[in-house]
N, C-alpha and C positions, 0 to 999 in steps of 0.2 A: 261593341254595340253602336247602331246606327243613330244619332237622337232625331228627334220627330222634329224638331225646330231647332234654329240655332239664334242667338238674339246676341246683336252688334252694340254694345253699352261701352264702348270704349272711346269714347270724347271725339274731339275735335278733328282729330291726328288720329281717326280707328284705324287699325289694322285689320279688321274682320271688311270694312269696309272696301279697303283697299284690295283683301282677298277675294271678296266677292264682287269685285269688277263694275263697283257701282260708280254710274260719273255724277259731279261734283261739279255745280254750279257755287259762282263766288263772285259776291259784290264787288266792285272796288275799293282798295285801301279807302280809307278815311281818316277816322280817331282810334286810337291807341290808349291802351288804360296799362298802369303800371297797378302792383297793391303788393302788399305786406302787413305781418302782424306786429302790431307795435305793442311795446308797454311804456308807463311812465305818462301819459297823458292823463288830462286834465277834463274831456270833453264829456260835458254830462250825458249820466246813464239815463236819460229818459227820453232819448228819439235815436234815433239816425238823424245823418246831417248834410247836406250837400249845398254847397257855394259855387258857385259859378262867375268864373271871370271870362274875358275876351279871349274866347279860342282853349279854354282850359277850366278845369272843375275840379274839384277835390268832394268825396264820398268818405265818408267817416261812420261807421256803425260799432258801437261801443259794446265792450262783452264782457263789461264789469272788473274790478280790481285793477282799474286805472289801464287796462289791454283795451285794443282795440283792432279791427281791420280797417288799414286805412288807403283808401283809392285815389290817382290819381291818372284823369283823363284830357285828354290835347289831341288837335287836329294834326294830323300828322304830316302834312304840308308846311307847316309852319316851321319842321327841323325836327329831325331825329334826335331825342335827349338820351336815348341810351339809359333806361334805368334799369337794366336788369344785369344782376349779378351781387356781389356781398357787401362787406361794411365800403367799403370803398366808393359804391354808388348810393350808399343810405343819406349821407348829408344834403346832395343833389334831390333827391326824391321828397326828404322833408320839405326842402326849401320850396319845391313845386308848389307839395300839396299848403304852404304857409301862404304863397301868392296870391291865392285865392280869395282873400280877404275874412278866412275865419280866424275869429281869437289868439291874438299871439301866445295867451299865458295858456292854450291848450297845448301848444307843441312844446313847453319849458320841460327839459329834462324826457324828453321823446325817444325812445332806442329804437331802432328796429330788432326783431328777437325772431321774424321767420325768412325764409323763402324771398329775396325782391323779383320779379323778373313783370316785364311790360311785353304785353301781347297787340298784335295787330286785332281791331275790331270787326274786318268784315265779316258781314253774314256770310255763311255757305250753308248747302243742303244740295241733296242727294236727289234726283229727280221724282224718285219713287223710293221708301226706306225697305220696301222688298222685293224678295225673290224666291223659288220656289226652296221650303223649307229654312228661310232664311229673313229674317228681319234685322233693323237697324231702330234705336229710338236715341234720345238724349242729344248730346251733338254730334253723333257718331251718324244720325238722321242730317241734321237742322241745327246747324249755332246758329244762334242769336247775338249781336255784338252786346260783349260783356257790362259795355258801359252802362246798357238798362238791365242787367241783374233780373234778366228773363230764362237765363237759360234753365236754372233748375225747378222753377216753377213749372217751364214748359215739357223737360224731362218726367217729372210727376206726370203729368196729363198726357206721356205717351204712354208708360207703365199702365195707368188704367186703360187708356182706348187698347191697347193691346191685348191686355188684360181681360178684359170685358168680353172682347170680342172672340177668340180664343174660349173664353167659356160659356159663349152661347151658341156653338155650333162643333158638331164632328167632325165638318168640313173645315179645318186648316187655312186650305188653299183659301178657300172663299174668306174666311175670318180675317186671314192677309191681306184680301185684296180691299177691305172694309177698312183693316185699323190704316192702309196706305190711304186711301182716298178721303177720309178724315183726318187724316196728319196733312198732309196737303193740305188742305184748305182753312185748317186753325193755324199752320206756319206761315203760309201764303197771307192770312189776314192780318196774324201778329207781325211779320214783316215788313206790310205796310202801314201799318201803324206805325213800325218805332223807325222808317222812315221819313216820316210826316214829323213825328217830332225833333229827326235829328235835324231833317232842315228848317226848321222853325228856330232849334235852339245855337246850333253851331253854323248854320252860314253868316258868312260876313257881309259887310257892306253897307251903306247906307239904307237900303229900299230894306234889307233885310231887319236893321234897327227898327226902321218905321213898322216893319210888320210885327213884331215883338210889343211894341210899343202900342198897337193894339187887340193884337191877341192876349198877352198876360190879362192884361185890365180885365176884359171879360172874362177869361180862364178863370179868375177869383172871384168874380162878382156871379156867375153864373156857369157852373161845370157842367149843366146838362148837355147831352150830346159831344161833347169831350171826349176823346177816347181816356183812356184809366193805362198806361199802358202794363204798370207794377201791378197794379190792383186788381183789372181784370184782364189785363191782354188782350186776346182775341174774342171773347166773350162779352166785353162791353162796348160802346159803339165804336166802328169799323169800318162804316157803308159812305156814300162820297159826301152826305154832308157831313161826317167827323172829319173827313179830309179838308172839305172849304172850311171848317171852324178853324184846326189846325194852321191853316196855312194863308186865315184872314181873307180867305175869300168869299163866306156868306154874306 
């Protein structure tokens, strides 16, 4: 049996994608995020957490009974740390995510208990997520660099535009060429947005301190026109003044 559509949900690395001959635009390297499941921590259950130091950040989301997943992100310019592999690289990976200036007595007695491995952060996406009879969603479409924890919110809102569109019409082809030209332009918007942020938050240098220096300030005194990029991604502001607030140029 022939299927009516075939739908590419295989991550970053698709193979459906690479079958189906789709090319593959890609940022260049930048920041790198290592993560693993730890237990034995100390880090309160009542937030998520992220610290940010010079050139590196640590992300800690707690999952109850002293477990946690915990992140650690660096510009990858600065030297390959190699965190990926087993107990061997676990005490290098702690000590990262400790530099960062959160709570020493949160790492006391910290195991690592899954998976370590560190991936390259750059965006990539597919120019068009389809073809005839043939779609792509998730980051088998469009990664997002992991370090903003955008990709599976954005994978949901390809399942629905897909989804959607697909069930308002008999027409296929056509519902294709609708959920593609709306993937476009919500990946296209999200992408510049966490952009804007990345260079806001990780360039270096003097002028770049300074522009931190007054961007934060407002960012907390007054979020309006702020992109959201966790919150609402590409649905909250986007357009070029989120970019000069961003980037200290209003």
């Amino acid at each position: 049996m022939t299927p009516r559509l075939v739908v590419g949900a295989d991550g970053r690395f698709s193979s459906v994608r690479r079958w189906g001959g789709f090319r593959v635009k890609r940022d260049p390297d930048h920041l790198r995020i290592a993560g693993a499941l730890v237990t034995g921590t100390h880090t309160p259950d009542d937030g998520a957490h992220l610290s940010i130091g010079p050139g590196y950040a640590t992300f800690i989301a707690p999952l109850g009974n002293t477990r946690a997943r915990m992140y650690f992100v660096y510009v990858g310019a600065m030297g390959d740390r190699k965190l990926s592999g087993g107990k061997e690289k676990a005490g290098a990976f702690l000590e990262a995510c400790r530099s960062t200036g959160l709570p020493a007595e949160w790492f006391h007695g910290v195991e690592v208990i899954g998976p370590l491995a560190e991936f390259e952060g750059a965006d990539q996406a597919v120019e068009s997520p389809r073809m005839p009879s043939l779609a792509l969603i998730g980051d088998a479409a469009a990664a997002t660099d992991p370090s903003w924890g955008c990709g599976l919110s954005k994978t949901l809102v390809d399942v629905e535009t897909l989804s959607r569109h697909l069930l308002d019409t008999a027409d296929w082809d056509r519902a294709l060429e609708r959920y593609a030209h709306e993937h476009n332009d919500y990946y296209g918007k999200l992408h510049n947005v966490l952009s804007w942020m990345t260079e806001l938050i990780w360039t270096g240098g003097s002028l770049a301190d300074e522009r931190r220096a007054r961007v934060f300030p407002r960012m907390r005194s007054d979020p309006t026109g702020f992109p959201d990029a966790v919150g609402q991604g590409p649905f909250g502001p986007c357009d070029e003044r989120a970019r000069q607030l961003v980037l200290g140029e209003a």
